[in-house]
N, C-alpha and C positions, 0 to 999 in steps of 0.2 A: 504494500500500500504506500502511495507515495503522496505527498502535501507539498504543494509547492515546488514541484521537480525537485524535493529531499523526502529521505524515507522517514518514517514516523519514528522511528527509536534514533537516529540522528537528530531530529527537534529537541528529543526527550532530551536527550543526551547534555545536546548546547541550552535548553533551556534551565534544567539543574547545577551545569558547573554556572552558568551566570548568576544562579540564584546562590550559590556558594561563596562567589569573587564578591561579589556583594554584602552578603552577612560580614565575609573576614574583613572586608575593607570598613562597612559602617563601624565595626568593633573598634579595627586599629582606631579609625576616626574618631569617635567617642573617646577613646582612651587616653589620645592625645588632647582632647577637651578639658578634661579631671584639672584643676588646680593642684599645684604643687602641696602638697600636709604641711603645717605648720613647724619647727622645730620643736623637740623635747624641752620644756624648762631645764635651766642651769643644774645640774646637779643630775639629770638622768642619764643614764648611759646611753649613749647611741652607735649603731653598727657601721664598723670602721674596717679594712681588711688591709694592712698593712704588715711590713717585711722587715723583721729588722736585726744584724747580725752583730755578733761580738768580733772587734778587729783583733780579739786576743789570743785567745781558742774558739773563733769560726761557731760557736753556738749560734743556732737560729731561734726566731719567734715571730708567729704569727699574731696581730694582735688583731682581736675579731669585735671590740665592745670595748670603749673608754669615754670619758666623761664629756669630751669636745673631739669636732673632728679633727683637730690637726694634735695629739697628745705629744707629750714631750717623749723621749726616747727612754727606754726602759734601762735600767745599769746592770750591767753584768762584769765582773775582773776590778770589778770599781769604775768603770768608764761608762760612760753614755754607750749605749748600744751605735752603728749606724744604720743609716737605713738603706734597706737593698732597694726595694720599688713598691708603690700603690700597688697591690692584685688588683685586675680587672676579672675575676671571673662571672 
C-alpha cells in the first residue's frame, strides 16, 4: 500500500523519529531554560572535584566536598599540597 508515492511503514517510520527529535530537542530546550540554583549559605559544603599532590612523596587526593569552591590546598610533609588539575568528569 503506498501514500503519496511512499509506503505506509516509511511515513510511520519518519513520522515517529520526528516525533522523537522533537520531544529530545523540547527537553534539551527546557532544560537550558531552568535558572541557575542559588549558592549554598556560607558555611555548607558544596561539590568540588579537584586534584591535588604532595611534591614530597607524590601522595595524591581527590577532594570531592569543601566549604567554598576554590578551598585552600590541603598539607601533607608539612607543605601545602599542589594542585594537579580541576576533574572535568
Amino acid at each position: 500500500m503506498e501514500l503519496f508515492g511512499y509506503g505506509v511503514l516509511n511515513i510511520l517510520v519518519a513520522v515517529g523519529a520526528f516525533y522523537v527529535m522533537m520531544r529530545v530537542g523540547m527537553t534539551m530546550l527546557r532544560a537550558m531554560g531552568q535558572p541557575i540554583p542559588e549558592p549554598p549559605p556560607p558555611g555548607e559544603l558544596r561539590k568540588v572535584k579537584i586534584m591535588y599532590r604532595c611534591a614530597i612523596c607524590g601522595a595524591e587526593v581527590r577532594m570531592t566536598i569543601a566549604p567554598h569552591e576554590d578551598p585552600e590546598p590541603p598539607r601533607h610533609c608539612l607543605e601545602d599540597m599542589d594542585l594537579v588539575a580541576p576533574l572535568d568528569d
